[in-house]
N, C-alpha and C positions, 0 to 999 in steps of 0.2 A: 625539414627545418631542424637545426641543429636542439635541444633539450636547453639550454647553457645560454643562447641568444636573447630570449625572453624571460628569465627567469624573475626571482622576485625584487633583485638588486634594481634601482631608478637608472632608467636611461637617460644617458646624458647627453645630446648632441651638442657637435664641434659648434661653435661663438662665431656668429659672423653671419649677416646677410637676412634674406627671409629665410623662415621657416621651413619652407620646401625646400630649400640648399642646403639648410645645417644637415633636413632627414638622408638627405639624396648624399649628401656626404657623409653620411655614417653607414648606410647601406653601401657605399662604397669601399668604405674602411672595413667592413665584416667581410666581405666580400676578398678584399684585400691578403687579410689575415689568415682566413680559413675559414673562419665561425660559421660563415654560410656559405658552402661550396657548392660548385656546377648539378645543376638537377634539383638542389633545393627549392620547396618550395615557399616563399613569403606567409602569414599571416593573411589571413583575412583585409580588406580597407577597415573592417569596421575594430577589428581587434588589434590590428596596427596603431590606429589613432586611439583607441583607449588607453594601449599600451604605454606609447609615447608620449600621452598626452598632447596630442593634437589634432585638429580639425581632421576630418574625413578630406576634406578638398586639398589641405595640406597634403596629404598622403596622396593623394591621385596622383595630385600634381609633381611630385617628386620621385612619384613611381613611370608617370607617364616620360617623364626626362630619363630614366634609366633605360626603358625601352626604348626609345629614341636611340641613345646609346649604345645599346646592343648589350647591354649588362644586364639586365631583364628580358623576358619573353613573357608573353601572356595567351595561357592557350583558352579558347573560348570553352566556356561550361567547366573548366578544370582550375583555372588563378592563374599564377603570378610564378613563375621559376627566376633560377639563376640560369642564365644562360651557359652553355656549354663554351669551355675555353676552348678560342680557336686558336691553333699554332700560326706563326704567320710567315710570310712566303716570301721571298726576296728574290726579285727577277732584273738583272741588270738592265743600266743603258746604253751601253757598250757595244753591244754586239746582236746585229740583226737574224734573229731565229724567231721561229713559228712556237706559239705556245706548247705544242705538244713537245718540241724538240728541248725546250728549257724546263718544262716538268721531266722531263726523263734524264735529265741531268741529275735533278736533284733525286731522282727515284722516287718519283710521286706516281702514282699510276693512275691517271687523269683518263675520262670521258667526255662526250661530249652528246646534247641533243639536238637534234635540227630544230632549227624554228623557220630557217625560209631556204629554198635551193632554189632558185629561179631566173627566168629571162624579161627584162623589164624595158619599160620607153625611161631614159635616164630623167633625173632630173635636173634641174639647172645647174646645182652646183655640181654633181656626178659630172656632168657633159664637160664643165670649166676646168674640173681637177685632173680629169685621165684625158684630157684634150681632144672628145669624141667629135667624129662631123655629124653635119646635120643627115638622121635618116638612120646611124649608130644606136645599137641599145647594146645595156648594160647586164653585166651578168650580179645577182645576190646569193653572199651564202649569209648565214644567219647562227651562230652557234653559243647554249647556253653551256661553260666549261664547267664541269663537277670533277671534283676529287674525292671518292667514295659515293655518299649522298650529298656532300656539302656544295651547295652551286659554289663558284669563285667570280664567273665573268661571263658576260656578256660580249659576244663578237660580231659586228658587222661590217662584212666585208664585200666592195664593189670594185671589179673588173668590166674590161670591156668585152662583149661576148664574142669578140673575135677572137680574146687571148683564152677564153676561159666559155668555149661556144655551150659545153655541157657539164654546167654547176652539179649534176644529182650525182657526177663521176669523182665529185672529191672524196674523200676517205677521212682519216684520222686526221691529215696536215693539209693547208692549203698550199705551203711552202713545197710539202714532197711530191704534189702533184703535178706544180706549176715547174720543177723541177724539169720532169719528166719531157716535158713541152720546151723545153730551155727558157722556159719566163723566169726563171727565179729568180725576185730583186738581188739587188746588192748592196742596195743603200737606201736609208729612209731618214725621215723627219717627221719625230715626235712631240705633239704638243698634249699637256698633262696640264689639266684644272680638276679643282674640287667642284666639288656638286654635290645635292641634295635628290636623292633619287624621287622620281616621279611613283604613282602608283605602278605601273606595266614590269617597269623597272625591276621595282621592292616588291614585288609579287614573283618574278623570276628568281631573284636572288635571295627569296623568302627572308628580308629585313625587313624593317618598316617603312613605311611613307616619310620622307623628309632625311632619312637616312644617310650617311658622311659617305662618299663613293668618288671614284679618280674616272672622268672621261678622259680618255686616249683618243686622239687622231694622229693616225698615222699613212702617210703620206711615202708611199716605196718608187725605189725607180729602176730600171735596168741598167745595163750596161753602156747603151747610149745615149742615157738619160733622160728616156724616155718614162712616164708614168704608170706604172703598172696597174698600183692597187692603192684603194682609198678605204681604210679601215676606221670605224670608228667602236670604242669599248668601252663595256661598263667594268671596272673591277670594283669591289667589294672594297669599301675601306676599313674593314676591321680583321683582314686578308693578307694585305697585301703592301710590301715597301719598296720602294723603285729605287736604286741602289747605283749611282756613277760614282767611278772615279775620276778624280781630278788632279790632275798634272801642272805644274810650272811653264810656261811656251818657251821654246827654245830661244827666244830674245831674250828674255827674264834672267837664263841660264849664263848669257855670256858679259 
């Protein structure tokens, strides 16, 4: 913690709202500023609210909104940090590539952990989406994406295990392996909502419970239009910005 942050001057917070928004807001603005930079660590609750003169519950409550946020972290037995600024990552929607293949554009040198390689009895909607018959199972890969130590994304992806009969042989890409077999889509359809990460979730992506997150399903197909892959994905919303361009239609033009 900065020397300068707490000194003997009265602190004033910003006018407006309860009291756990004015504090939450001014811990923003220090934050903002410099005054308290990445790695700091907060004041005590109890020497916070003497500080500021305000309730102990004020202060939880305005701390507990920052971590939420991801502005805060709280290590157990240790307090209250400023969380580390994360750079953040801009992956278009333009052009159909495997995430390994769009971090290596940008010269990011990404890993990844298994969490599932396997052969499964599909479920109902697996079966409807990759158009399996009855008596067909499905192939899972499962991958949590890191960039150094930092997770970024959750990836789960279902094939049919005719296309894809032995998931433990993928490698870095699923894209370069399906490749390999001449499966590799050519076209897909993306659907992008916000979401509030579950525990399982915000345990992997080591954020909080209730945490801002973008699920992806994505929906790939071959060349004859046929269904390849049924993906669905956690990315980190404190990570990550989905980036299209947009065009005039060639009506518009004439």
């Amino acid at each position: 913690m900065t020397s300068d942050l707490f000194s003997a001057e009265a602190v004033i917070l910003p006018q407006g709202g309860p009291l756990y928004l004015q504090l939450k807001r001014w811990i923003e603005d220090a934050v903002a500023r410099g005054a308290i930079k990445p790695g700091d660590a907060l004041p005590s609750e109890r020497d916070l609210a003497a500080r500021v003169e305000v309730s102990r519950v004020t202060v939880r409550k305005a701390v507990q909104h920052l971590v939420r946020d991801g502005l805060l972290i709280q290590r157990h037995g240790s307090g209250t940090f400023v969380a580390p600024q994360q750079s953040r990552v801009e992956q278009s929607l333009s052009q159909l590539t495997s995430f390994t293949e769009d971090m290596a554009r940008r010269g990011m040198a990404v890993r990844a952990v298994w969490l599932d390689r396997g052969i499964y009895d599909p479920s109902p909607d697996e079966t409807v989406i990759l158009g399996l018959s009855p008596g067909d199972r499905v192939a899972r890969v499962a991958r949590l994406r890191l960039s150094g130590e930092m997770p970024l994304a959750i990836e789960r992806a279902a094939l049919s295990a005719e296309t894809l009969p032995d998931p433990a042989s993928v490698g870095s890409s699923l894209y370069a392996h399906l490749d390999k077999t001449g499966n590799r889509p050519v076209r897909a359809i993306q659907r992008i909502r916000a979401a509030n990460l579950e525990e399982g979730d915000a345990r992997l992506l080591e954020i909080p419970v209730g945490a801002a997150a973008l699920h992806i399903e994505r929906i790939a197909y071959l060349p004859s239009g046929k269904v390849v892959e049924l993906t669905r994905s956690v990315y980190r919303g404190d990570t990550y910005d989905f980036v299209a361009e947009l065009r005039v239609g060639d009506a518009a033009r004439k």
